[in-house]
VEXMI-799070 format. One record per residue (C-alpha): x, y, z; residue number from 0; residue in three letters. Coordinates in nm, 2 decimals, always signed. Layout:
// VEXMI-799070
GUMAR  x  y  z  n  res
GUMAR  X  Y  Z  NUM  ALA
...
//
This chain:
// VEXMI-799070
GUMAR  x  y  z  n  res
GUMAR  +1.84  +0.01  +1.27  0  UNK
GUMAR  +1.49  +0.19  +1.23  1  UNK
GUMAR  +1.32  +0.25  +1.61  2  UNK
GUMAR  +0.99  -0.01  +1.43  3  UNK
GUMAR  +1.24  -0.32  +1.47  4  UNK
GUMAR  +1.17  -0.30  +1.89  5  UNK
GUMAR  +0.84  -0.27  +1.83  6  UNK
GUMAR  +0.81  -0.57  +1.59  7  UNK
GUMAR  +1.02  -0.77  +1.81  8  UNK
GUMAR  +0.79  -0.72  +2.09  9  UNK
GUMAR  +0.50  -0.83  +1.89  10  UNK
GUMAR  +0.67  -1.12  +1.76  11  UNK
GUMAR  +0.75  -1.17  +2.19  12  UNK
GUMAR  +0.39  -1.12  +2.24  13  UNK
GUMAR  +0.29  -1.40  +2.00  14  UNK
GUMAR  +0.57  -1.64  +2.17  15  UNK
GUMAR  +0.45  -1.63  +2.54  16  UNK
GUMAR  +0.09  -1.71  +2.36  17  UNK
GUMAR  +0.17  -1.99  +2.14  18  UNK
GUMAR  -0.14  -2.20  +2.32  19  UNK
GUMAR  -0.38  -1.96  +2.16  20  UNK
GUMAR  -0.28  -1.99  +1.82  21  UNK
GUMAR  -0.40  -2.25  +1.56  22  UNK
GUMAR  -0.33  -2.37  +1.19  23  UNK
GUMAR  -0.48  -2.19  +0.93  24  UNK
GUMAR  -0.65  -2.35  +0.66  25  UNK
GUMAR  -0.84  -2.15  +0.42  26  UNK
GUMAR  -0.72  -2.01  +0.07  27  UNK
GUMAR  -0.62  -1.68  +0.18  28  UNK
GUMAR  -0.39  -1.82  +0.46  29  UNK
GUMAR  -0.24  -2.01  +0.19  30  UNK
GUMAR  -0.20  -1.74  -0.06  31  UNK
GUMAR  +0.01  -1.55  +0.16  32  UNK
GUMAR  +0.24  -1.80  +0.33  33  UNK
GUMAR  +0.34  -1.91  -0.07  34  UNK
GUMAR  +0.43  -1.60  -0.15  35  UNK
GUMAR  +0.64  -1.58  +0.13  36  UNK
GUMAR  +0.80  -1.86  +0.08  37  UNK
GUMAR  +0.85  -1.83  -0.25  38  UNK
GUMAR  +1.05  -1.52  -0.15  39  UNK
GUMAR  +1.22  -1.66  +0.13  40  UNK
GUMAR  +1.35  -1.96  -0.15  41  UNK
GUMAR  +1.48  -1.65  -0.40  42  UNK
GUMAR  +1.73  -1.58  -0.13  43  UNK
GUMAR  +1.93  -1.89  -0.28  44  UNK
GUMAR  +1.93  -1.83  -0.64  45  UNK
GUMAR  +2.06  -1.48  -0.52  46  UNK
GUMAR  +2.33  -1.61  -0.33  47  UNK
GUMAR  +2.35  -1.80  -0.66  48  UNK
GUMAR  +2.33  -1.49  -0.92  49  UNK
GUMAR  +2.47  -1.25  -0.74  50  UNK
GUMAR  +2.68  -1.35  -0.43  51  UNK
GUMAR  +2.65  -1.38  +0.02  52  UNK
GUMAR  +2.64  -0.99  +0.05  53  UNK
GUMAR  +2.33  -0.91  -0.15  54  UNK
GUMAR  +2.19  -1.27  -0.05  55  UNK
GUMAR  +2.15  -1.18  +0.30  56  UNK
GUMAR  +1.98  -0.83  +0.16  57  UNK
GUMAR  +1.73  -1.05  +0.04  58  UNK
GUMAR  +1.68  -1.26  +0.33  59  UNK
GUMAR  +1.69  -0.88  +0.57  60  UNK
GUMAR  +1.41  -0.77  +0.27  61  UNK
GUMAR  +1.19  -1.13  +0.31  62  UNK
GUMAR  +1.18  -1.07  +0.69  63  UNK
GUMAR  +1.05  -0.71  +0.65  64  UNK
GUMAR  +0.78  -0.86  +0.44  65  UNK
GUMAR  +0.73  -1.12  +0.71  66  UNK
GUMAR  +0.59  -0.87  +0.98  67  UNK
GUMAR  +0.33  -0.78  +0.81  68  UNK
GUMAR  +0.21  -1.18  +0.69  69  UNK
GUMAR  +0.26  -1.20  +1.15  70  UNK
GUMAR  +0.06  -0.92  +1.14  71  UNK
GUMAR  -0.22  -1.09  +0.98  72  UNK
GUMAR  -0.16  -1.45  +1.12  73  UNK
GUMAR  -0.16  -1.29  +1.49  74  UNK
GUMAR  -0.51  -1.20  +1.46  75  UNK
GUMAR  -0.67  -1.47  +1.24  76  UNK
GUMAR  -0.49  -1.76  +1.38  77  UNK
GUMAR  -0.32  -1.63  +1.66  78  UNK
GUMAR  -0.38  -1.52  +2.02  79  UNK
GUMAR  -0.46  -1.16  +1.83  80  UNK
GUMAR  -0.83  -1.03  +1.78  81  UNK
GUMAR  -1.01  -0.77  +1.58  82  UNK
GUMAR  -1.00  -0.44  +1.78  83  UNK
GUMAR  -1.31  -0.22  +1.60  84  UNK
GUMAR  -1.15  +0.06  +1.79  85  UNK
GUMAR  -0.82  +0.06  +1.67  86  UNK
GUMAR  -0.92  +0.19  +1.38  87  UNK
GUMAR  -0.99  +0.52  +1.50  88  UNK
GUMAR  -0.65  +0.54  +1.68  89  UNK
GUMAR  -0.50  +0.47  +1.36  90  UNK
GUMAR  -0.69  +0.72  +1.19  91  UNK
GUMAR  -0.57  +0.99  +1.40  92  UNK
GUMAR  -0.22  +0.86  +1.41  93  UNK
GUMAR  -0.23  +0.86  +1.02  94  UNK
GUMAR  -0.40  +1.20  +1.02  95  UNK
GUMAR  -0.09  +1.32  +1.25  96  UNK
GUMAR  +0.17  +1.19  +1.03  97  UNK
GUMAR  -0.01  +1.36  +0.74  98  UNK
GUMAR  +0.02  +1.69  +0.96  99  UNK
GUMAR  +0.42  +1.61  +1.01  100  UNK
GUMAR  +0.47  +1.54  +0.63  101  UNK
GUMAR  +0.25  +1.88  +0.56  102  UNK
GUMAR  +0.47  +2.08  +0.77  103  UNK
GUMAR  +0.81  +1.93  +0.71  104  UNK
GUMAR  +0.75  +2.00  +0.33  105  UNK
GUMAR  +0.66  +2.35  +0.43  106  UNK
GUMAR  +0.96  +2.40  +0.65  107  UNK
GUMAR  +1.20  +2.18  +0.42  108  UNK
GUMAR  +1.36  +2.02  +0.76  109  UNK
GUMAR  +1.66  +1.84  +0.74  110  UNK
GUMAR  +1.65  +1.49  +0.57  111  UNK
GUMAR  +1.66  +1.14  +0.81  112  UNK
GUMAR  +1.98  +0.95  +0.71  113  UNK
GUMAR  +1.89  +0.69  +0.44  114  UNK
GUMAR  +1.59  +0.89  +0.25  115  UNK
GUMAR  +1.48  +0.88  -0.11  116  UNK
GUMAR  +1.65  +1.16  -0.28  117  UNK
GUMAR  +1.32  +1.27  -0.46  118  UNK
GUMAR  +1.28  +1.66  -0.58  119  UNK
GUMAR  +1.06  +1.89  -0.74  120  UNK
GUMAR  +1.28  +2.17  -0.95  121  UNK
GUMAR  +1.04  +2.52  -0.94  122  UNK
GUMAR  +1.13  +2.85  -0.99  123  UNK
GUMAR  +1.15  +2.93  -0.66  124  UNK
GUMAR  +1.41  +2.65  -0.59  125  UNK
GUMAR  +1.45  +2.28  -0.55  126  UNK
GUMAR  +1.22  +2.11  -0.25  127  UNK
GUMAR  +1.22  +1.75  -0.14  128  UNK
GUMAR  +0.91  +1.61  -0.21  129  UNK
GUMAR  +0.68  +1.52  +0.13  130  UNK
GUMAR  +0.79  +1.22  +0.25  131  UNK
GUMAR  +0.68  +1.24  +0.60  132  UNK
GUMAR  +0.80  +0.97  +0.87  133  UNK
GUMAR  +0.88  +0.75  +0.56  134  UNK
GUMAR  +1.15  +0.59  +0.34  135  UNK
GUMAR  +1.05  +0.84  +0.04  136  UNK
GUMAR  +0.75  +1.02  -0.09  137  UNK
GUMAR  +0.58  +0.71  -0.33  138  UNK
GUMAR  +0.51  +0.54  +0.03  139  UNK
GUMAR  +0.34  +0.81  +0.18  140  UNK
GUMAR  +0.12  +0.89  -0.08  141  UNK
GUMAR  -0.01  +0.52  -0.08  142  UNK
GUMAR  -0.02  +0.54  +0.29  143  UNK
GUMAR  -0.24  +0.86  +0.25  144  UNK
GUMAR  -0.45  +0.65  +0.01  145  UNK
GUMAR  -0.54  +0.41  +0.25  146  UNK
GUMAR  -0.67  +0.60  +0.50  147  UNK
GUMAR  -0.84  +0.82  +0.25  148  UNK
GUMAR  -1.03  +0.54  +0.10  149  UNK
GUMAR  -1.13  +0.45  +0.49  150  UNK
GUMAR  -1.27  +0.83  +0.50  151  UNK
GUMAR  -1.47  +0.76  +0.15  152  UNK
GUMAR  -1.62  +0.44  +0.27  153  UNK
GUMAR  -1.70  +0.57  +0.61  154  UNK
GUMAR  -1.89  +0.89  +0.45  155  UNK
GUMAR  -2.14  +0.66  +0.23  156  UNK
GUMAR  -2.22  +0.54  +0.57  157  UNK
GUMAR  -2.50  +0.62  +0.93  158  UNK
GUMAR  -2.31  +0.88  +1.15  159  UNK
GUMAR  -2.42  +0.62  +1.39  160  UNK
GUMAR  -2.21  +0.33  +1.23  161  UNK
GUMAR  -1.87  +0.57  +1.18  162  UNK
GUMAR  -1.57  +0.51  +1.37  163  UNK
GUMAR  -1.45  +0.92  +1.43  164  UNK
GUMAR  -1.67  +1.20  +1.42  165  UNK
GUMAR  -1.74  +1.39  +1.09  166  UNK
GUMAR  -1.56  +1.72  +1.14  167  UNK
GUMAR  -1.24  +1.45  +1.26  168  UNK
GUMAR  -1.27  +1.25  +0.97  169  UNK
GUMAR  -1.30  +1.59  +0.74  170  UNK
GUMAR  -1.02  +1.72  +0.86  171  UNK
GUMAR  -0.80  +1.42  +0.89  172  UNK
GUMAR  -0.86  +1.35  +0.53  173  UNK
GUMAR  -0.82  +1.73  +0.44  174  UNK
GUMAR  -0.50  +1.64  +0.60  175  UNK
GUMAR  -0.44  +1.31  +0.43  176  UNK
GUMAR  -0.56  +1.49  +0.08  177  UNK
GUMAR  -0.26  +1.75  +0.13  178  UNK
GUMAR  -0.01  +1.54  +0.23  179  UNK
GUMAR  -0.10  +1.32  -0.10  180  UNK
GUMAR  -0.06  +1.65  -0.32  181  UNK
GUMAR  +0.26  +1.73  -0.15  182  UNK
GUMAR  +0.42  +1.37  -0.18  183  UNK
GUMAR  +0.40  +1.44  -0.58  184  UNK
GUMAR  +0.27  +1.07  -0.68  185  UNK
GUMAR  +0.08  +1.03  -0.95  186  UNK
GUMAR  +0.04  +0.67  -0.93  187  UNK
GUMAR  -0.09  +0.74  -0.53  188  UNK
GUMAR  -0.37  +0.94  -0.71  189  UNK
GUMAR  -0.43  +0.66  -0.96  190  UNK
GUMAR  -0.46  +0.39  -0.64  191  UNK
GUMAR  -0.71  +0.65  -0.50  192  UNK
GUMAR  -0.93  +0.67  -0.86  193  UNK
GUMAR  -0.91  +0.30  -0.86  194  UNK
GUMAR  -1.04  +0.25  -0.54  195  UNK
GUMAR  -1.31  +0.50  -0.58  196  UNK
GUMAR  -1.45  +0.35  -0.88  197  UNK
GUMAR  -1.42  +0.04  -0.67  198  UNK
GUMAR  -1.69  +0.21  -0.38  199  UNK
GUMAR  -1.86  +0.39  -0.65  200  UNK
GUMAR  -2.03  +0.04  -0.80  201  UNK
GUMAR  -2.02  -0.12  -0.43  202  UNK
GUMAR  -2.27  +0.15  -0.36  203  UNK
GUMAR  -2.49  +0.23  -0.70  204  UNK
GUMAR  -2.77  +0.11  -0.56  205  UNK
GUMAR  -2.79  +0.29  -0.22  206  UNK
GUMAR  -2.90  +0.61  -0.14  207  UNK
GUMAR  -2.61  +0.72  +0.09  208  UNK
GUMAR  -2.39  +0.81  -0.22  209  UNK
GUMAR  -2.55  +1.07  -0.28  210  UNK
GUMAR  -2.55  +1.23  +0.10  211  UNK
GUMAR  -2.15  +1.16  +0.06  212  UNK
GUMAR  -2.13  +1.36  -0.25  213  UNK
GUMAR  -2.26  +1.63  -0.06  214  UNK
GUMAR  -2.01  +1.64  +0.19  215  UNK
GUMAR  -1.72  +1.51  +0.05  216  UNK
GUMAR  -1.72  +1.73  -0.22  217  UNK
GUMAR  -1.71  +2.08  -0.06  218  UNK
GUMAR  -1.45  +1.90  +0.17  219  UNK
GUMAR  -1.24  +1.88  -0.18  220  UNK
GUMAR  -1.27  +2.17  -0.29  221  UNK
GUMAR  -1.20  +2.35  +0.01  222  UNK
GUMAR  -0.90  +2.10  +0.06  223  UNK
GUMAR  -0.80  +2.18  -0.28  224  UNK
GUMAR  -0.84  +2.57  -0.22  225  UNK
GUMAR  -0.64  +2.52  +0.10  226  UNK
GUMAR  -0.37  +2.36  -0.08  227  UNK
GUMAR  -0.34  +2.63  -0.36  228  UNK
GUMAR  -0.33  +2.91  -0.10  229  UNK
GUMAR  -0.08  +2.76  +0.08  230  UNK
GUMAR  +0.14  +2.63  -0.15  231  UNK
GUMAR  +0.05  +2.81  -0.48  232  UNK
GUMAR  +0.36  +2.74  -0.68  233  UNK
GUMAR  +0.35  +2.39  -0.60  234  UNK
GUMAR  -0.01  +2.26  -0.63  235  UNK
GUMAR  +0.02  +2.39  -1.00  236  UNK
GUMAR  +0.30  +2.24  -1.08  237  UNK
GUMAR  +0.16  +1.92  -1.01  238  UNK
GUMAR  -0.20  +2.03  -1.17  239  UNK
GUMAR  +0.01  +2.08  -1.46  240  UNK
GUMAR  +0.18  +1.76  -1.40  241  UNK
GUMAR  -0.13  +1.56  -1.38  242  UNK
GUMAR  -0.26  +1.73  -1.70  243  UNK
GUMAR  +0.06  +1.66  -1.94  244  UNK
GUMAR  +0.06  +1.31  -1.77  245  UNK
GUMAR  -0.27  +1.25  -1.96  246  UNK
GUMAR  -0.22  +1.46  -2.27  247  UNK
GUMAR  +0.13  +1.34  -2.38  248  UNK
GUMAR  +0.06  +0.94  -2.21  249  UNK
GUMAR  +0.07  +0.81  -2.53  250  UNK
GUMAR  +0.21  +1.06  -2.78  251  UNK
GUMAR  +0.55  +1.08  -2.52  252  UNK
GUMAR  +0.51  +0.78  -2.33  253  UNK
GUMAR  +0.86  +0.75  -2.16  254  UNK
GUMAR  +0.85  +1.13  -2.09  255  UNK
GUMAR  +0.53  +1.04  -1.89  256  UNK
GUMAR  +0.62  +0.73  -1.68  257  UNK
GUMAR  +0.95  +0.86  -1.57  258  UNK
GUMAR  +1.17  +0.70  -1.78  259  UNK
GUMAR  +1.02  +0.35  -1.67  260  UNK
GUMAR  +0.98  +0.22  -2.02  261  UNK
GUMAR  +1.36  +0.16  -2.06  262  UNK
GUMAR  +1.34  -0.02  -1.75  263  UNK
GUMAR  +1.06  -0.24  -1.86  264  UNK
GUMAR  +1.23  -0.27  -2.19  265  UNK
GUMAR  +1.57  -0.37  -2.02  266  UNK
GUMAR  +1.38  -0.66  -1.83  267  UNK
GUMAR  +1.20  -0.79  -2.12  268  UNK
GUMAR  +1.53  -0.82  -2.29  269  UNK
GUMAR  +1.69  -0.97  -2.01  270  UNK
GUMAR  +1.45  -1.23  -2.00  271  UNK
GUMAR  +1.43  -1.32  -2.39  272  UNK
GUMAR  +1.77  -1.39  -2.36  273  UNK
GUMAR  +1.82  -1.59  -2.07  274  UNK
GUMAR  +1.41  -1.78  -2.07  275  UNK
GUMAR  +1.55  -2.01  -1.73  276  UNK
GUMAR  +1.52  -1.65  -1.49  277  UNK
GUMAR  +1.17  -1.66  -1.60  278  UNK
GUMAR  +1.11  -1.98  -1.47  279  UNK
GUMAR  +1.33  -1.96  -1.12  280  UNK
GUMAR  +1.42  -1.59  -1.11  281  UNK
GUMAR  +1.72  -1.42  -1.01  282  UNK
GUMAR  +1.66  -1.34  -0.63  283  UNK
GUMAR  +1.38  -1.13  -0.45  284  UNK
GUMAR  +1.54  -0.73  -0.46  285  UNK
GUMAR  +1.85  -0.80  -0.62  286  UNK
GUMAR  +1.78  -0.62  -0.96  287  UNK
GUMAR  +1.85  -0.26  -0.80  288  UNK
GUMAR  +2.20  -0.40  -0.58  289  UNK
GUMAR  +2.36  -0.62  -0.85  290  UNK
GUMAR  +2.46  -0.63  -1.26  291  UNK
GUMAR  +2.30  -0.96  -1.27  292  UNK
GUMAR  +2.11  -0.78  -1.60  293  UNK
GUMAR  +2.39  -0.60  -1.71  294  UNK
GUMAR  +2.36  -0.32  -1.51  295  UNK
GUMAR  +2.10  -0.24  -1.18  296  UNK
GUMAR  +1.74  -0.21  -1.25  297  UNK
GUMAR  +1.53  -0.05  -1.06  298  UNK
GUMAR  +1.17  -0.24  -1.17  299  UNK
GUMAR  +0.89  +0.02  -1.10  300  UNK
GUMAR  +0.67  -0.25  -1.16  301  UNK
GUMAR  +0.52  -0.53  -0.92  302  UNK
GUMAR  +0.42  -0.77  -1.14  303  UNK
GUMAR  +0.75  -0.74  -1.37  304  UNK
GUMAR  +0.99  -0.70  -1.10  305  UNK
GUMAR  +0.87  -1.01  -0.93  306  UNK
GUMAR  +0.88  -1.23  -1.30  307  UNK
GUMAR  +1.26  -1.13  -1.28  308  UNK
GUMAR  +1.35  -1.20  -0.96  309  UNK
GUMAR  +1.13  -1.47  -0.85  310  UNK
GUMAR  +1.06  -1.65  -1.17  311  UNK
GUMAR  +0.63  -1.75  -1.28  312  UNK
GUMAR  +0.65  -1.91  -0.95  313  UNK
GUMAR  +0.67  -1.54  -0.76  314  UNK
GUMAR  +0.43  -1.40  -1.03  315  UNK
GUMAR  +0.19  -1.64  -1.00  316  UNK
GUMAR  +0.17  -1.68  -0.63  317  UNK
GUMAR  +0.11  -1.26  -0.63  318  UNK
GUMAR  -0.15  -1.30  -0.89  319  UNK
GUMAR  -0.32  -1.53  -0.62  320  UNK
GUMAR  -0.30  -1.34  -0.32  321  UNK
GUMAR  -0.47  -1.06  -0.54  322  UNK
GUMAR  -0.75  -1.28  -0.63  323  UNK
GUMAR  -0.77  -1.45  -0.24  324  UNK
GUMAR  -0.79  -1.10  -0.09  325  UNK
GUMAR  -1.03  -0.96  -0.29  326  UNK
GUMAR  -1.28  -1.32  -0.27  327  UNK
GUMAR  -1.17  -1.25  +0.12  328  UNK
GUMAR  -1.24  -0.89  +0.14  329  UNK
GUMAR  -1.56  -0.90  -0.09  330  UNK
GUMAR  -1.73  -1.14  +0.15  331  UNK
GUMAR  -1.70  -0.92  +0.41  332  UNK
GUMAR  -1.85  -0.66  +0.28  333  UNK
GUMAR  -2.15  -0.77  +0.20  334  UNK
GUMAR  -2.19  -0.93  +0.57  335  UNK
GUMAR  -2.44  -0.82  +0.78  336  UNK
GUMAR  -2.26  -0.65  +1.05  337  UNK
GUMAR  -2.18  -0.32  +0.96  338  UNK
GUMAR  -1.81  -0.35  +1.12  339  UNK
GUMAR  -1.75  -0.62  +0.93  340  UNK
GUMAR  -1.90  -0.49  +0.61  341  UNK
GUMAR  -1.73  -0.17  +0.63  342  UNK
GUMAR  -1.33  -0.33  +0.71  343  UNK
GUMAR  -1.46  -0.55  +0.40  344  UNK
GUMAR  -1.56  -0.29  +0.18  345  UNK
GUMAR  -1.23  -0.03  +0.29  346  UNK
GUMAR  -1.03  -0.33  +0.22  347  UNK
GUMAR  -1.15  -0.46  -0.10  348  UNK
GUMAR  -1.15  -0.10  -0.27  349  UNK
GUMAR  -0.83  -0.05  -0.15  350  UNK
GUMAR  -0.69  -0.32  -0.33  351  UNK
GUMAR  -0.82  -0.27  -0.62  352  UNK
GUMAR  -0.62  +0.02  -0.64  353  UNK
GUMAR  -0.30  -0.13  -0.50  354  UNK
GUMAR  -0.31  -0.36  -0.82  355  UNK
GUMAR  -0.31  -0.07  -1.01  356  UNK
GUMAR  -0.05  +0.07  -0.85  357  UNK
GUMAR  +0.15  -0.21  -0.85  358  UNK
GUMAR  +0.21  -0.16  -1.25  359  UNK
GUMAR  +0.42  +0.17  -1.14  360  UNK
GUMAR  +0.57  +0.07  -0.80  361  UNK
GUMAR  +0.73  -0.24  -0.60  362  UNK
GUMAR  +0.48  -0.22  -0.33  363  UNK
GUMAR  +0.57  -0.51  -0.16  364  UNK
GUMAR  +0.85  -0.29  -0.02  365  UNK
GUMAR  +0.67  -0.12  +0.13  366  UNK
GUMAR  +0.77  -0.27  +0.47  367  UNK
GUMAR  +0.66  +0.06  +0.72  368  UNK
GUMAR  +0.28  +0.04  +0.60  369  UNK
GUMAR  +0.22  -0.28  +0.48  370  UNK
GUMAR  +0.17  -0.42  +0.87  371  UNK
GUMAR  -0.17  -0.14  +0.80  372  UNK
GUMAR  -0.28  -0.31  +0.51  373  UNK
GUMAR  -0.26  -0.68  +0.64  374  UNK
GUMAR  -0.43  -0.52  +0.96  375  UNK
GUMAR  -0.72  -0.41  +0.79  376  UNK
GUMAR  -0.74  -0.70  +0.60  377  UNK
GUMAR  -0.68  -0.98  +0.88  378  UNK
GUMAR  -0.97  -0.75  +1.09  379  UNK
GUMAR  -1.26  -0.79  +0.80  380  UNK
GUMAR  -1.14  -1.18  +0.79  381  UNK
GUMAR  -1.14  -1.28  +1.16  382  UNK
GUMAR  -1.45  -1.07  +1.25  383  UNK
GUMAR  -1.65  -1.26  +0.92  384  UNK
GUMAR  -1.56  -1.61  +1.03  385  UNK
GUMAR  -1.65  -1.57  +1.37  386  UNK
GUMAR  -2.03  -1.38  +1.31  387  UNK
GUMAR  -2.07  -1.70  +1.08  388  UNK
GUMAR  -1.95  -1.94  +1.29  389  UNK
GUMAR  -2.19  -1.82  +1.56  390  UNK
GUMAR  -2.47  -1.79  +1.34  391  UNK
GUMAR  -2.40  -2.17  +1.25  392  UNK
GUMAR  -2.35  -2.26  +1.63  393  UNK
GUMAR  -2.73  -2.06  +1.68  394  UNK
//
């Protein structure tokens, strides 16, 4: 058992003893998330179905996972939880740590936790497990690094006076975040990140603080990126030549590019041609990599997919939904008054647009030691929004 399950059963204590200050939510977002829940936490009988007790009760152990973070964001909208401004600096710092940890444990090549991703990088100079930090494998701490990164891009279009850390802190937290990104290997992080910065780029066309940003954050890169090649020289080329065969060949070798996904995707699609009634009621939430219910396991490598497989339209549509509540959500928060609220909106709302991206390359709702982050963020920009318009209705 990972050390996080006595801290989420504290938390799930905490909102126990509390129960008087919670209350029933109502509004589309709310809803969004508790049906997908429960349209996972209903898989967990067609894969008792499909593929038998054992990997069943996986599913269930993989619903609950997903369940802290949808507590997460239920203890502070609805619940006896509210939205700490300053926690987001103590996260910051804690993230920039963990980037520091996954820097140096790349560097040093310490001995793998029991139950990691077996994920390498082959170089001349020998085999090295990719950065994976205090995670599961590297794919979830380059999104993590994303996240906060996108919280340093939003916080530099802003007034020193509105920022949360300090601007040498948030510098060199995301010079940290940057590295540790590099070093995880993942290109689809990278894409979240583009994604995302396209997202703050149209946000803010029309305000003069862009510009100012540019100015900083881009001798930040490029010193980030020159600290990067010094220290690991070998490495930071590989993936620069990575990145660049990934858009030369994407079309001309396709399969070469995505890892092999395509056969995967391909596998699926057959799968479902021939047997149209999984498509309707699916086959059980994470069963696809644990069982030969295809034929043989399938690891997915794609959100939207994955969840057609195993959850049937219902699962696909209820993500599809979520996607669209968050962003309404997020979106109206940005573009509050209050520049706490605006900015959790705006960090938020970019952010996801890249984690839709990302989701055509990743399961991301497995992502069970971040998500809690995410759902965080999001449940802040959401609480603190109803309540400044609830008091400006009350005035």
């Amino acid at each position: 058992p990972h050390p996080c399950l006595v801290v989420a059963a504290l938390g799930l204590a905490a909102g126990l003893l509390r129960l008087g200050g919670w209350r029933v939510p109502a509004d589309g977002l709310s809803r969004a998330i508790l049906l997908l829940f429960f349209v996972l936490l209903a898989s967990a009988a067609l894969a008792a179905f499909y593929s038998g007790p054992v990997i069943a009760a996986g599913t269930l152990a993989r619903v609950i996972l997903f369940g802290t973070s949808v507590y997460v964001y239920f203890y502070i909208t609805s619940g006896p939880g509210a939205p700490e401004w300053s926690a987001a600096r103590t996260l910051f710092l804690a993230a920039s740590a963990s980037a520091l940890f996954a820097c140096v444990d790349f560097y040093f090549q310490f001995p793998a936790p029991a139950g990691f991703g077996p994920q390498y990088v082959w170089l001349d100079s020998g085999v090295y497990r990719r950065a994976q930090g205090l995670f599961y494998e590297a794919s979830t701490l380059g999104n993590f690094c994303a996240f906060f990164l996108v919280m340093v891009a939003v916080s530099l279009t802003r007034p020193r006076t509105e920022a949360f850390v300090s601007r040498p802190v948030l510098l060199t937290g995301g010079a940290l975040l940057a590295t540790a990104l590099v070093l995880s290997y993942s290109r689809a992080s990278l894409l979240n990140l583009a994604a995302a910065s396209a997202a703050l780029l149209w946000i803010q066309r029309r305000r003069r603080r862009l510009s100012q940003a540019g100015w900083v954050a881009l001798p930040a890169a490029m010193a980030t990126a020159a600290a990067a090649w010094y220290l690991f020289p070998v490495f930071t080329g590989h993936y620069w030549d990575r990145l660049s065969a990934s858009a030369q060949f994407l079309f001309s070798s396709t399969e070469g590019v995505l890892s092999g996904r395509l056969s995967s995707w391909r596998a699926l699609v057959d799968f479902l041609i021939a047997n149209p009634s999984c498509a309707l009621l699916g086959v059980g939430y994470k069963t696809l990599p644990y069982s030969n219910v295809t034929g043989q396991p399938v690891v997915g490598d794609n959100m939207y997919l994955t969840l057609l497989v195993e959850t049937g339209i219902a699962g696909l549509a209820a993500l599809l939904t979520l996607h669209g509540a968050i962003l309404k959500a997020a979106w109206r928060a940005a573009g509050h008054a209050d520049s706490r609220v605006s900015f959790f909106g705006t960090w938020i709302f970019c952010f996801w647009i890249g984690q839709m991206f990302q989701m055509l390359s990743g399961d991301l709702l497995t992502y069970w030691r971040v998500l809690p982050f995410y759902f965080w963020a999001l449940a802040v920009a959401v609480r603190a929004a109803d309540e400044h318009s609830l008091s400006r209705s009350v005035q």
